[in-house]
C-alpha positions as CSV (number, residue, x, y, z in Angstrom):
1,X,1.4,87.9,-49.8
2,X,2.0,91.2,-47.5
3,X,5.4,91.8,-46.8
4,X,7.0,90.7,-43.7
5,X,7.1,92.0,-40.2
6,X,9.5,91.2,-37.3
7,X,9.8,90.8,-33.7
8,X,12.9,89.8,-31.5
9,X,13.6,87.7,-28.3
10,X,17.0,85.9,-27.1
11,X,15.4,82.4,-28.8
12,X,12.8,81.9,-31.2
13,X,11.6,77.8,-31.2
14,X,10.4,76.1,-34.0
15,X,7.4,73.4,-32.8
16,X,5.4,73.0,-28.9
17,X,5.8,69.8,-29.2
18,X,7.7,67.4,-26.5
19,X,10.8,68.5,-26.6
20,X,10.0,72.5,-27.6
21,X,7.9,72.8,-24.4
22,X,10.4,71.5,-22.3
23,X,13.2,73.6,-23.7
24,X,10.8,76.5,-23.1
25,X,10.0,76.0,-19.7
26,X,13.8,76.1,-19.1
27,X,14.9,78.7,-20.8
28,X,12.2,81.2,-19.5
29,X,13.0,80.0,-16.0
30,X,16.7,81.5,-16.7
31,X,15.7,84.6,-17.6
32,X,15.9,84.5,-21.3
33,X,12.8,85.6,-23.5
34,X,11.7,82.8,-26.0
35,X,9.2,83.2,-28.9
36,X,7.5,80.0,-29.6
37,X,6.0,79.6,-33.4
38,X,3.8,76.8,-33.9
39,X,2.1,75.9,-36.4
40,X,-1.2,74.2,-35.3
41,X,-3.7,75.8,-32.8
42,X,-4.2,75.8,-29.1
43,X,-5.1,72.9,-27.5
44,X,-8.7,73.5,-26.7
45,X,-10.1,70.6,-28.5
46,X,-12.0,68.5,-25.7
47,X,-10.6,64.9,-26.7
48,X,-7.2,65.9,-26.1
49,X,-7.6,66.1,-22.6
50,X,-9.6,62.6,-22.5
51,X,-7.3,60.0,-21.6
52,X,-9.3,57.8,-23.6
53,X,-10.4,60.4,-26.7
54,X,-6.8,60.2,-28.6
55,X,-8.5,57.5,-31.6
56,X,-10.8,60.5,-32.6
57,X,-7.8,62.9,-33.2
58,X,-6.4,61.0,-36.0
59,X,-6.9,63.1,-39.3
60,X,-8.5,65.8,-36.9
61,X,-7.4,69.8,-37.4
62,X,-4.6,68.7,-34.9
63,X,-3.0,66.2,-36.7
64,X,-0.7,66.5,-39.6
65,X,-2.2,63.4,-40.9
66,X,1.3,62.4,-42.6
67,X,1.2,60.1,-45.4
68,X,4.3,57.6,-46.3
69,X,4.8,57.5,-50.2
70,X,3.9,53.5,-51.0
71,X,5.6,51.1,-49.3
72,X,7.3,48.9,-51.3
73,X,8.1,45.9,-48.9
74,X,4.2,46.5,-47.6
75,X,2.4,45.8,-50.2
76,X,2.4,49.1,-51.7
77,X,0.2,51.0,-49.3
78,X,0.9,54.6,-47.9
79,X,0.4,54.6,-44.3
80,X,-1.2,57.2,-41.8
81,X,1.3,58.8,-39.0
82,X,-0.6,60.9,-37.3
83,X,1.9,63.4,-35.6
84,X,0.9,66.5,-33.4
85,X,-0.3,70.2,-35.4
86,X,-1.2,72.0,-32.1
87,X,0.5,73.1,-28.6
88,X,1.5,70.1,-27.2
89,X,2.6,68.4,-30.5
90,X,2.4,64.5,-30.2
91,X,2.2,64.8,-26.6
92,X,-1.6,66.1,-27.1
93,X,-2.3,63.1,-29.4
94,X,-0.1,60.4,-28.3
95,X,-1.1,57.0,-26.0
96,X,0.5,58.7,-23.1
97,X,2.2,55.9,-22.3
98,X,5.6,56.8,-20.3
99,X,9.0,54.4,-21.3
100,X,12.5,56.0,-21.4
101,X,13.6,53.1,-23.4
102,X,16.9,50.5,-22.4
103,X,20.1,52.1,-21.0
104,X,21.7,50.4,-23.9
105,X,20.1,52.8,-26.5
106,X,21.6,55.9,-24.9
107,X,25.1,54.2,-24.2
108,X,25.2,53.1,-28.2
109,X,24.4,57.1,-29.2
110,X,28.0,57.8,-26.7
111,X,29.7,55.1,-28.8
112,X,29.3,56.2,-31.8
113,X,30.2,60.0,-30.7
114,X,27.5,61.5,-29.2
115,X,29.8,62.3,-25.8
116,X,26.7,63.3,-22.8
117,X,23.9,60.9,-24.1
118,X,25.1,57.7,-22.4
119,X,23.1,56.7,-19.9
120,X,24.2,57.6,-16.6
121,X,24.4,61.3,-18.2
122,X,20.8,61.1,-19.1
123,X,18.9,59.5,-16.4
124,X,19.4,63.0,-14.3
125,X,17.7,64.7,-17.2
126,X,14.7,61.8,-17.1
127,X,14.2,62.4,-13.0
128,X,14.4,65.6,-13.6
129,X,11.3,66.4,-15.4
130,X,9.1,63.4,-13.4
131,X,7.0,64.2,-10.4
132,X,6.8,60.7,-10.0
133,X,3.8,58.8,-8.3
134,X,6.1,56.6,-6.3
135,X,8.0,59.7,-5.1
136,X,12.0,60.3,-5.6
137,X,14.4,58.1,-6.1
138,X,17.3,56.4,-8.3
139,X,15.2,55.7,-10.9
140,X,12.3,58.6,-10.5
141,X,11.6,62.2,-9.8
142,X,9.8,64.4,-7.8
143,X,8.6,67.9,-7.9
144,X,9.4,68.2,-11.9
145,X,6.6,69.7,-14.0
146,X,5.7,66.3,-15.5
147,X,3.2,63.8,-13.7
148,X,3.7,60.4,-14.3
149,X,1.4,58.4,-12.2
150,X,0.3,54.3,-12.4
151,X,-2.6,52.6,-13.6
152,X,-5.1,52.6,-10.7
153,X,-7.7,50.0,-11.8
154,X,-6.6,48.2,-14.9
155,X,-9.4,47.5,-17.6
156,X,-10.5,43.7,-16.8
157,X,-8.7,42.6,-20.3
158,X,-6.0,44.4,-19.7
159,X,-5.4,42.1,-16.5
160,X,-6.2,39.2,-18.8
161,X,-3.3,40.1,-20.8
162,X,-0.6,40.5,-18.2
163,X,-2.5,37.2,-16.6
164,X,-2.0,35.6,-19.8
165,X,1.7,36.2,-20.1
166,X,2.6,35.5,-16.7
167,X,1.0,32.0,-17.5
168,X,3.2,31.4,-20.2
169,X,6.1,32.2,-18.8
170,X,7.1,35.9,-19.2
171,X,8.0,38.0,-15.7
172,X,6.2,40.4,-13.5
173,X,7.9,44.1,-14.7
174,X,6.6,46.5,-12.0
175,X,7.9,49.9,-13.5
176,X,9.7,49.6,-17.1
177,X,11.6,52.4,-16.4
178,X,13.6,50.5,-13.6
179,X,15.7,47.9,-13.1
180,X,14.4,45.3,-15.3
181,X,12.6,46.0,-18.4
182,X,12.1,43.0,-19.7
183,X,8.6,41.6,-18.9
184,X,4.7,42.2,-18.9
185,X,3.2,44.8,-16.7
186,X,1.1,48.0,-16.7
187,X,2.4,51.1,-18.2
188,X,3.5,54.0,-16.2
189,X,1.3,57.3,-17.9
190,X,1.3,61.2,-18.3
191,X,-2.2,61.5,-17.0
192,X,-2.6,63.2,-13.5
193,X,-6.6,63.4,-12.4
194,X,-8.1,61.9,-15.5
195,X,-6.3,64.4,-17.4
196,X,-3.9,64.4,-20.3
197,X,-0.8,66.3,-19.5
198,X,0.9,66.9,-22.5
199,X,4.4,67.9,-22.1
200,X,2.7,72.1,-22.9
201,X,0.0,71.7,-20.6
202,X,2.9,69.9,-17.8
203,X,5.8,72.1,-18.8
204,X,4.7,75.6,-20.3
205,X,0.5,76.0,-19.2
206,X,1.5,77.3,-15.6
207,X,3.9,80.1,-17.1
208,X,1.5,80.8,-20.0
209,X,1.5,84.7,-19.1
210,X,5.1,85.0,-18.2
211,X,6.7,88.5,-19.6
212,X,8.9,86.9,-21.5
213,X,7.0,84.3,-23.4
214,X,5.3,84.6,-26.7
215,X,3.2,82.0,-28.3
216,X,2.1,82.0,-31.8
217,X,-0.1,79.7,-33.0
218,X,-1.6,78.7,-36.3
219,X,2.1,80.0,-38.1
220,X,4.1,77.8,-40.6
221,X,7.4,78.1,-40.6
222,X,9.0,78.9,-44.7
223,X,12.6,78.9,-43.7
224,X,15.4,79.6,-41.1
225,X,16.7,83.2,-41.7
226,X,20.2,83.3,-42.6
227,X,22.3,86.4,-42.5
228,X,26.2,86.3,-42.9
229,X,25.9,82.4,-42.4
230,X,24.1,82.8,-39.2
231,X,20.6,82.0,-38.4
232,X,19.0,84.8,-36.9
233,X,15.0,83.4,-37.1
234,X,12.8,82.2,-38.9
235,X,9.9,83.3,-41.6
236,X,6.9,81.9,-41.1
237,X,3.2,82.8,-42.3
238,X,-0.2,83.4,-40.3
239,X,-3.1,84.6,-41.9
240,X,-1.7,85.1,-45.3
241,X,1.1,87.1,-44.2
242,X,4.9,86.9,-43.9
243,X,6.5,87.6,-40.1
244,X,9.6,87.3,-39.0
245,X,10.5,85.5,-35.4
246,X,14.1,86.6,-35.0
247,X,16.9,85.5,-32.0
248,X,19.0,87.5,-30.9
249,X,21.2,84.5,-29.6
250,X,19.8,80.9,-30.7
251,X,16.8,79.7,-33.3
252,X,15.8,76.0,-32.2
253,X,14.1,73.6,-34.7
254,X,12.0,71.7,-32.3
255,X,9.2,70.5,-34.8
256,X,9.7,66.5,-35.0
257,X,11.1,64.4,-37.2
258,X,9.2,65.0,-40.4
259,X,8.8,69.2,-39.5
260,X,13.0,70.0,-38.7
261,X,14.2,68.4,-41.6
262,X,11.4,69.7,-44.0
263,X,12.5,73.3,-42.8
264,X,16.1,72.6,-42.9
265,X,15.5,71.5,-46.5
266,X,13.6,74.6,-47.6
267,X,16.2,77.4,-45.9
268,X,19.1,75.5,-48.5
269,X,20.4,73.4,-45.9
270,X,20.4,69.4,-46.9
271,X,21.5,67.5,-50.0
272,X,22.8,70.0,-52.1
273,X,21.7,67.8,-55.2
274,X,18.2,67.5,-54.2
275,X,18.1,71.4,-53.4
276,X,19.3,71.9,-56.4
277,X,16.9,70.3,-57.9
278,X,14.6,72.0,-56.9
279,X,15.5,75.8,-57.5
280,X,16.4,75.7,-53.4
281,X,19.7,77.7,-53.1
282,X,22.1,75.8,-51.3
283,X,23.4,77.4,-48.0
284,X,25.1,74.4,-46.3
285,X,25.3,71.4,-48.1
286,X,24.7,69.0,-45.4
287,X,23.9,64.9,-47.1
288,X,22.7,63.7,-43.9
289,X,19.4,66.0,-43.9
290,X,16.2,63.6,-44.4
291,X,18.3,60.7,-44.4
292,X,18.0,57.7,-41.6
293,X,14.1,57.7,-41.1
294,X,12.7,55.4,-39.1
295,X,10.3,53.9,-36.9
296,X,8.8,51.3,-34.5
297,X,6.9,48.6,-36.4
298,X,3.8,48.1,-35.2
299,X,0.8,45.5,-36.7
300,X,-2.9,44.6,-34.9
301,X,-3.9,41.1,-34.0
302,X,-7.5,41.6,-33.6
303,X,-10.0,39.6,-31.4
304,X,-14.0,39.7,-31.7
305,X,-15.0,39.5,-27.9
306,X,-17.8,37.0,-26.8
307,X,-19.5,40.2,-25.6
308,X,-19.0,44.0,-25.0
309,X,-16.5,44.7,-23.4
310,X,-17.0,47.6,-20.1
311,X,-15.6,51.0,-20.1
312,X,-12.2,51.8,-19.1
313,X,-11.6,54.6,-16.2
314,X,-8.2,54.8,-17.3
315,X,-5.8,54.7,-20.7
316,X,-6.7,52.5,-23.5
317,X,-3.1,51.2,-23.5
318,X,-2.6,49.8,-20.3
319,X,-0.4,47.1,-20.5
320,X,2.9,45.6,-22.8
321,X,5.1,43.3,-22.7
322,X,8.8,43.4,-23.7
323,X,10.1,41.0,-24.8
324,X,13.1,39.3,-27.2
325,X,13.4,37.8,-30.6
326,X,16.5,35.8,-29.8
327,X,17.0,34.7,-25.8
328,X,20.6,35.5,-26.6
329,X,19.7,39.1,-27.0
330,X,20.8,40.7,-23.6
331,X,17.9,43.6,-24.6
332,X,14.3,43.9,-25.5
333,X,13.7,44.2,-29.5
334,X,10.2,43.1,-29.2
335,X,6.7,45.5,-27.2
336,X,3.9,43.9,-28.0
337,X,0.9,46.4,-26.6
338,X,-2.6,45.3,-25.0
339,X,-5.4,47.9,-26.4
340,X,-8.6,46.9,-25.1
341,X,-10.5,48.6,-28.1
342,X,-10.2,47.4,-32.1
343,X,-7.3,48.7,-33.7
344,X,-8.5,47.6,-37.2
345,X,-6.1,45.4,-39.3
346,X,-5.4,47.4,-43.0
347,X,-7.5,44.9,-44.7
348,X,-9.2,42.8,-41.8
349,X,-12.7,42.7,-40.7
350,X,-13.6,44.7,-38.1
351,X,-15.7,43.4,-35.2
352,X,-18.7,45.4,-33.3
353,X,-16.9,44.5,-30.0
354,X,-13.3,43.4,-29.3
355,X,-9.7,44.1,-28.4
356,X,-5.9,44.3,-29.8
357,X,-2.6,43.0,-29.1
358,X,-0.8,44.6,-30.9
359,X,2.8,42.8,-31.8
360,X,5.7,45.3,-32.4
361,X,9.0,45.8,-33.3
362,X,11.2,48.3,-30.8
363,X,15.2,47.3,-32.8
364,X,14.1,47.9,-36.3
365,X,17.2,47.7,-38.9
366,X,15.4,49.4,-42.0
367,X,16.1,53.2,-42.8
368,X,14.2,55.5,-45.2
369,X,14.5,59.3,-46.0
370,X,12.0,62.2,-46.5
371,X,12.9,64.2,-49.2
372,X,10.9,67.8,-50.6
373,X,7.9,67.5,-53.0
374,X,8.8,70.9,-54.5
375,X,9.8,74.4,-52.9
376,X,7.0,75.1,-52.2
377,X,6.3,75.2,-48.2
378,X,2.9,74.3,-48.2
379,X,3.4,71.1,-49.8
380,X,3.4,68.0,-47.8
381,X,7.2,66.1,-48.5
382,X,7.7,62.8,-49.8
383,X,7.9,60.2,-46.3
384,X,9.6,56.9,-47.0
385,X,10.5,54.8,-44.2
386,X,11.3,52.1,-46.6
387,X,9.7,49.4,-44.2
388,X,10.6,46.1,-44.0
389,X,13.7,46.6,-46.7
390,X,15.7,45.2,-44.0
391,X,14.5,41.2,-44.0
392,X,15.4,40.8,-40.4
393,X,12.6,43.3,-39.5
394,X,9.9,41.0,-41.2
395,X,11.2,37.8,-39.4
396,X,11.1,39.9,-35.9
397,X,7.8,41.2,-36.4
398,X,6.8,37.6,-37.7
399,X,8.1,36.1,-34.0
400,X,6.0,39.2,-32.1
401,X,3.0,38.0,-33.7
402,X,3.4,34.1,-32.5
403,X,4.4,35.3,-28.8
404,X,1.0,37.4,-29.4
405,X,-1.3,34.5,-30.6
406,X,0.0,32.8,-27.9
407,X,-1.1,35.0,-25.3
408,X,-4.3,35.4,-27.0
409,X,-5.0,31.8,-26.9
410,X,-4.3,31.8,-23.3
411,X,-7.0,30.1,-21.0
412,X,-6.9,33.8,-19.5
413,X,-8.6,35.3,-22.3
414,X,-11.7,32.3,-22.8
415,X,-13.9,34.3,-21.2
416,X,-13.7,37.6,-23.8
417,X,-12.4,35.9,-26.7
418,X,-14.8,34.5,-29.4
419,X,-12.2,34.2,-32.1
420,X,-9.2,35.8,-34.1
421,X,-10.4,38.2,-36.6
422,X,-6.6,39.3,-37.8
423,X,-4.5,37.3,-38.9
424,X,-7.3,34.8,-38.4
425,X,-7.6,31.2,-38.4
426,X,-6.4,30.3,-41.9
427,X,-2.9,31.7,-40.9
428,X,-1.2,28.7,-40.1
429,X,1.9,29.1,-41.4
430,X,5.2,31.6,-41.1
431,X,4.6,32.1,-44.9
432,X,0.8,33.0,-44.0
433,X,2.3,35.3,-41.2
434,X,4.6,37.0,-43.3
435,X,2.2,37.5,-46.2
436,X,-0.1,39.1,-43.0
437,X,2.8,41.4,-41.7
438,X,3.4,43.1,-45.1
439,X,-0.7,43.4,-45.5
440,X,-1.4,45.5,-42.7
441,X,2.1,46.7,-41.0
442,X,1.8,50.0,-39.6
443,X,3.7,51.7,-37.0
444,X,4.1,53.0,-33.9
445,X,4.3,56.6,-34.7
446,X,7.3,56.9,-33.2
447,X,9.5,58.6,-36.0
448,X,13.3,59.3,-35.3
449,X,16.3,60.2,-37.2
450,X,16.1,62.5,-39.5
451,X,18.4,65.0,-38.1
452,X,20.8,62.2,-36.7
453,X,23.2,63.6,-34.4
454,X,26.9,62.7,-34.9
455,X,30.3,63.1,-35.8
456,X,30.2,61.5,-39.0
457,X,30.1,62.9,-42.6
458,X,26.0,62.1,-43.0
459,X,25.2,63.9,-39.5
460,X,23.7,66.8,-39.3
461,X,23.7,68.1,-35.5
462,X,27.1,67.7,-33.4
463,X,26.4,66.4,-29.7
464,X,25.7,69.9,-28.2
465,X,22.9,69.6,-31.3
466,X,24.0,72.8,-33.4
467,X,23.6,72.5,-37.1
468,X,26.8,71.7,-38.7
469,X,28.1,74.5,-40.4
470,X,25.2,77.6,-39.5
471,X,26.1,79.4,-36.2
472,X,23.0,80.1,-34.0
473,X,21.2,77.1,-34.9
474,X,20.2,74.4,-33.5
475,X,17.7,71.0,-33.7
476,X,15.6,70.1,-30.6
477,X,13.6,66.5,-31.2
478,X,13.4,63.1,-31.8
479,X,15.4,63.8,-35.4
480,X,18.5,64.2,-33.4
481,X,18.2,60.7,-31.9
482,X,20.7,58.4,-33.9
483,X,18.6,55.1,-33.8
484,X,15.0,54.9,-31.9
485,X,15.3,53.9,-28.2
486,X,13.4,50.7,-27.4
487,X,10.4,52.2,-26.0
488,X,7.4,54.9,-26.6
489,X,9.3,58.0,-27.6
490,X,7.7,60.6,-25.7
491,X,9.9,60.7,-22.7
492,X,13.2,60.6,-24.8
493,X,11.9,63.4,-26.7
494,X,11.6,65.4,-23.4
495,X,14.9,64.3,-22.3
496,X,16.2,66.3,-25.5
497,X,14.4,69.2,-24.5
498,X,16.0,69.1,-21.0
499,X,19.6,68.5,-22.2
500,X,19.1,71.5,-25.0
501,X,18.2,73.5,-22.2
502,X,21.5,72.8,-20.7
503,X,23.2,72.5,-23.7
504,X,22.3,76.4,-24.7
505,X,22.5,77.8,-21.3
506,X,25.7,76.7,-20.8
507,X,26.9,78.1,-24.0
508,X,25.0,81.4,-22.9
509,X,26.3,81.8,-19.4
């Protein structure tokens, strides 16, 4: 491999991804000069911009197509988490559906440290980014470089779902990002005109050409450069060469939960043991790197339809309902999701024409870690979210899938439904439902963790989210979040990219 070449700007980010494209748009608006290194292409592939093409992308050239080692408590399968490899990130492949998550999330990251992430310090950052369909207000935002509009004219199952629930007892939730999240509604969506708009396309697209922006694509990242225990860039490769990206003032790992902690690991910082291990020289022995994996649990309940079903205008995920295990929870553990397409079942038949609700769990206790296959960059590392470990997961996800088979019983439904394909009829029992769940449990793609932020011994970013122990470097994601917020993680992860922003311009005044 040639030898390396350099170029400078004030910050070099890692990932164009949610929360990288937001802290770009920011920082370039300041007046600092930012060199973005990402490791998939641009984002000219057609289906991304589809609302309704984001099935096709899976194991596409823009996915990463992760695969979990075998999960033990799932009856030892490895599982597919598709996450972003192009500008955009997961914002380009994701369900667009836009959920902050429960105040209570953000106020249990302050008590355990993490000062500025309570609520009331974060919902400023939220409105800020929105321009809003319903305009300004306490809960939304206007004029930000994000469009969040409504569903116009909801899929015809899609309103048998929310029809069903209502029947049955669950409220009307106008907006889940206000008041009252607790109910069934349609979802609030990053789609403005029929178009995706990923958080690059919202945030960093209009400024493409700005002087002090440089984007390159197709690059992956080996390690953060370390000089004098300082990070002053990063060394990545494109096209069978070695460059340097170096910062004259910050480097930001923004590439997701499974990309920061990968890098981290291969420039010696992480588990000094497991570095070791692997001939990785240790620069700051940090335990926490890797560790604290998780994710939203996720599993299909899959209905043949009496017939085929229309088109949709809009997204395929429309609707969801959130709900509670226990009625003495005062929050939301439970968001079963209405997809009126198949979502296949691991395992299940799969019918010519049908629909999914799809039972999840949003609280989920079990933690895994992602640890290095070898030193070797290129290699993919070894993903274990350790699913369902935790027995209180299986039992929630069990009572998700009743509330589900409920709804899909519901008289609402009788005209599209011509019978349960998964679990199917001969699950009677909780013992049937359980041997179901750890069959074909999947998740929501919503990976957290991994980079917890803290004040703790096994954290690995402080609040303002600079890498314990290495000056000028910081993380930028969804790793940083110390549990997963109840809700799709897309608008969190921008909210990290907006309070980065203000986290490294304040420290750059």
């Amino acid at each position: 491999m040639s030898a390396a070449t350099s170029s400078e700007h004030d910050v070099v980010i890692v990932g164009a991804g949610s929360s990288g494209s937001v802290l770009t748009r920011r920082l370039l608006d300041a007046g600092l000069t930012v060199h973005v290194v990402e490791a998939g292409p641009a984002d000219d592939e057609p289906a991304i911009h589809d609302p309704r093409g984001w099935p096709g992308l899976w194991h596409s050239d823009v996915d990463w197509a992760v695969m979990t080692v075998p999960q033990k408590h799932a009856a030892g399968r490895s599982l597919h988490w598709p996450r972003g490899r192009v500008l955009g990130g997961s914002s380009s492949l994701n369900g667009m559906i836009y959920v902050r998550g429960h105040r209570a999330d953000y106020d249990a990251w302050a008590y355990q440290g993490c000062t500025g992430w309570d609520w009331d310090s974060v919902l400023p950052l939220f409105r800020r980014s929105e321009d809003h369909a319903d305009g300004a207000g306490h809960w939304h935002g206007a004029g930000g470089h994000l469009p969040v509009t409504r569903i116009a004219d909801p899929h015809p199952t899609s309103r048998a779902f929310v029809e069903a629930a209502l029947s049955l007892g669950h409220p009307l939730t106008e907006d889940f990002n206000g008041e009252h999240m607790v109910g069934v509604g349609y979802n609030h969506v990053t789609i403005a005109d029929d178009r995706r708009m990923s958080a690059w396309r919202g945030f960093v697209e209009p400024v493409r050409d700005h002087s002090g922006l440089t984007v390159t694509t197709g690059a992956l990242v080996h390690r953060v450069v370390v000089e004098s225990g300082r990070a002053v860039g990063v060394e990545y490769e494109s096209d069978g060469q070695l460059h340097q990206a170096r910062a004259a003032r910050e480097t930001v790992l923004s590439g997701g939960a499974i990309g920061s902690p990968q890098i981290l690991l291969h420039s010696g910082i992480g588990p000094a043991d497991h570095l070791t291990e692997l001939g990785i020289d240790v620069r700051a022995d940090l335990p926490g790197v890797g560790e604290n994996l998780h994710d939203h649990l996720l599993i299909s309940n899959v209905y043949a339809a009496s017939r085929p079903l229309p088109p949709g205008t809009g997204n395929l995920l429309e609707a969801q309902l959130f709900a509670s295990s226990d009625p003495a929870r005062t929050v939301p553990d439970l968001q079963p999701l209405f997809i009126h397409m198949v979502l296949p079942a691991d395992g299940y038949p799969v019918p010519e024409h049908g629909y999914t609700i799809a039972p999840g769990v949003v609280r989920p206790l079990s933690r895994g870690t992602l640890r290095l296959a070898s030193a070797d960059p290129g290699d993919a590392p070894l993903v274990d979210p350790n699913l369902l470990a935790e027995p209180h997961d299986l039992e929630a996800l069990v009572d998700a899938v009743e509330i589900c088979r409920e709804i899909g019983g519901a008289a609402a439904f009788d005209t599209w439904r011509e019978t349960e394909v998964a679990p199917g009829p001969d699950a009677r029992t909780r013992d049937d439902l359980r041997e179901y769940v750890r069959r074909a449990v999947t998740t929501y793609h919503h990976q957290v963790g991994t980079c917890r932020m803290g004040v703790d011994s096994l954290s690995v970013v402080d609040p303002a989210l600079r890498v314990h122990g290495m000056d000028g470097l910081r993380v930028a994601d969804a790793s940083v979040m110390p549990s997963v917020p109840s809700g799709n993680t897309n608008a969190p992860a921008i909210m990290v990219g907006e309070k980065a922003a203000d986290l490294i311009l304040a420290d750059h005044a």
